[in-house]
N, C-alpha and C positions, 0 to 999 in steps of 0.2 A: 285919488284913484283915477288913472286914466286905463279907459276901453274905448276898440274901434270895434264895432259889430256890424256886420253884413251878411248878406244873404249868398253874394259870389266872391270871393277875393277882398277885391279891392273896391265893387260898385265903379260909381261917376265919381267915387269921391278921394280917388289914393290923395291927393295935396290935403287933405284934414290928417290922415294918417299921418302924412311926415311932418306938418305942424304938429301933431302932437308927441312923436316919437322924436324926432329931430332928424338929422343925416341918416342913409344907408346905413347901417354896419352890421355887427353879428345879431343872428333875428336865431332863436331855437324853433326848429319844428316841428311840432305835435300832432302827430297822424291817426292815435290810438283811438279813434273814431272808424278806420277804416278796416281795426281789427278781427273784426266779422267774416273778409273775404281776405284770405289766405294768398289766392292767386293773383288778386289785383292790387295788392298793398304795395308792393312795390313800385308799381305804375303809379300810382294814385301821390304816394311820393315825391314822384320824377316832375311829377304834373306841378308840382308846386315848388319845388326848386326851383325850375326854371325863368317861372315869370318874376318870381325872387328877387334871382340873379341878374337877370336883364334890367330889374329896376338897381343896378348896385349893392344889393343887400350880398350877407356873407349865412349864408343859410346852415345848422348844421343840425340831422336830427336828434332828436330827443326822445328814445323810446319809454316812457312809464312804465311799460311793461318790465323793462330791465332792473326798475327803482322798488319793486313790490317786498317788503321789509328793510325798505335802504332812505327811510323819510327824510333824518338828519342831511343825509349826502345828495337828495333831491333837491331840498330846499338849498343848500349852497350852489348847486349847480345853478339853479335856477333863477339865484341873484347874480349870476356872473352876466346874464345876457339884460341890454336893452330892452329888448323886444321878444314877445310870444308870438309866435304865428301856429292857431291851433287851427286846422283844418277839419272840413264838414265831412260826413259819414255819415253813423247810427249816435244818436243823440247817447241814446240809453246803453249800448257800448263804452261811449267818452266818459257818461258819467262812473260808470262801474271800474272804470281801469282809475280814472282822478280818485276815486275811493281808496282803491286797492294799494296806490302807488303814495296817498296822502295828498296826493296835489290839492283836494277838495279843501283841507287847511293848509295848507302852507300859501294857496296863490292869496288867500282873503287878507293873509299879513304881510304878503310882500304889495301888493295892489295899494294895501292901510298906508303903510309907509314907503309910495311911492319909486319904490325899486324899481320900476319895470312898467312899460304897454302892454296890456291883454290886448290883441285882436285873434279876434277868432270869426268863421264865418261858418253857416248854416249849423249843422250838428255843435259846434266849437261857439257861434253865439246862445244857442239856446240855454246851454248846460250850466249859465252864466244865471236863469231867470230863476223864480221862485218852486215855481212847480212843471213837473215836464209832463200832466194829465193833457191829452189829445193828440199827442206825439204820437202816441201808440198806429193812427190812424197814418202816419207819413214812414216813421220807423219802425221795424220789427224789434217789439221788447227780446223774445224770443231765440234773438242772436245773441243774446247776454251770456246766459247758459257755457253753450260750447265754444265761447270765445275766452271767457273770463274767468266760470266757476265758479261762478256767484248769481245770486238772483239780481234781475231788474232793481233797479230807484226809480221812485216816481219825485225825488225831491230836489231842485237844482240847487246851485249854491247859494242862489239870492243875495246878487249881487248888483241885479237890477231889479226896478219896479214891477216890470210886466212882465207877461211871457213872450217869446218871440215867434212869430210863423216867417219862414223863408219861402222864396224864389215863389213870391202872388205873380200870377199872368207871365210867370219865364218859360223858357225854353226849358230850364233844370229842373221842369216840375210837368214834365207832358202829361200827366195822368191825371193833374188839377187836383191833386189830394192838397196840395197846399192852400189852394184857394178855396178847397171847401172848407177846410180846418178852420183860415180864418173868418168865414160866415156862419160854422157854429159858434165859435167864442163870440161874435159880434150878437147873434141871436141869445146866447146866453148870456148876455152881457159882465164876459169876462175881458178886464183890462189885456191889451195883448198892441204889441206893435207889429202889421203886415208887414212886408219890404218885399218890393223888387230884387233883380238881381244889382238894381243900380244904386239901392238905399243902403243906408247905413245909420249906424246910432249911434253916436261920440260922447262919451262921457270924461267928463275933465273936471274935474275937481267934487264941488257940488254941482253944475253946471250938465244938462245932459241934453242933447239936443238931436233930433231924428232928422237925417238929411236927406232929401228925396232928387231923384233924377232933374238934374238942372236944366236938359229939356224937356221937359214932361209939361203938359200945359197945365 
């Protein structure tokens, strides 16, 4: 299993991504995180095409939404690319539409054997962790509902050990909900990895290692 998990894109750390992914080439793009806001979705898109592209990658989206009773032809599709690039939103959105669409089984057996890099960042790493309880407090469960038509999950796919809190001390977090999220897990001493926008989590094989801002003292 290889995953790149971050808190913005790419963090400090895009060179662990292409060692672990190899060359540029076709990357699917998974936005259904930002399924919640109708009018910005297609922005929120563009926004990540581009930096993409400018790194060489060949970007192409990937709607779930579109896959919802079409699992078998999901999963094919989704062996055809290298690379996952699932972008952040509403946690509890990503998770509802991966259900809806089956992605929640089909990525756990293409990840087993190898098929494919997950990277995903903020909403798109979490949905990866065991349990998505305190999210509530960063994501609105609530836009589940009239996005999807289905109730919230509180259950990730557990695919990593901990749960993840994104954008500690960032600019993508002005309201410091993130940073208080991760002082109550540390108060209630629930396992959880913080991250900057410059951190990341690499997981490669059994091997999992948290990479933090390489200027940061």
């Amino acid at each position: 299993m290889r995953l790149f998990l971050s808190s913005y894109r790419f963090g400090a750390h895009y060179d662990r991504l292409r060692a672990l992914a190899g060359p540029p080439g076709r990357v699917a793009l998974i936005p259904n995180a930002c399924d919640a806001w109708p009018q910005a979705w297609a922005g929120a898109v563009t926004s990540d095409l581009a930096p993409l592209r400018k790194l060489g990658y060949r970007p192409e989206v990937l709607d779930l939404r579109e896959y919802v009773g079409r699992e078998a032809e999901l999963e094919r599709e989704l062996a055809e690319f290298p690379l996952l690039w699932v972008r952040g939103g509403n946690t509890f959105v990503l998770r509802a539409q991966f259900a809806r669409s089956g992605a929640d089984r089909i990525l756990p057996r293409l990840l087993a054997a190898d098929a494919l890099v997950y990277a995903g960042y903020s909403a798109g790493a979490c949905v990866l962790t065991p349990d998505l309880r305190g999210l509530e407090s960063v994501d609105d469960p609530a836009e589940v509902a009239p996005a999807c038509g289905v109730e919230p999950r509180w259950d990730g796919l557990g695919l990593v050990e901990r749960r993840i809190v994104p954008h500690i001390d960032s600019a993508t977090d002005p309201t410091g909900d993130c940073t208080r999220l991760a002082a109550r897990y540390r108060a209630d001493g629930v396992a959880h990895w913080a991250l900057t926008d410059d951190d990341a989590i690499v997981v490669d094989g059994e091997r999992t290692e948290v990479l933090v801002d390489p200027a940061a003292p």
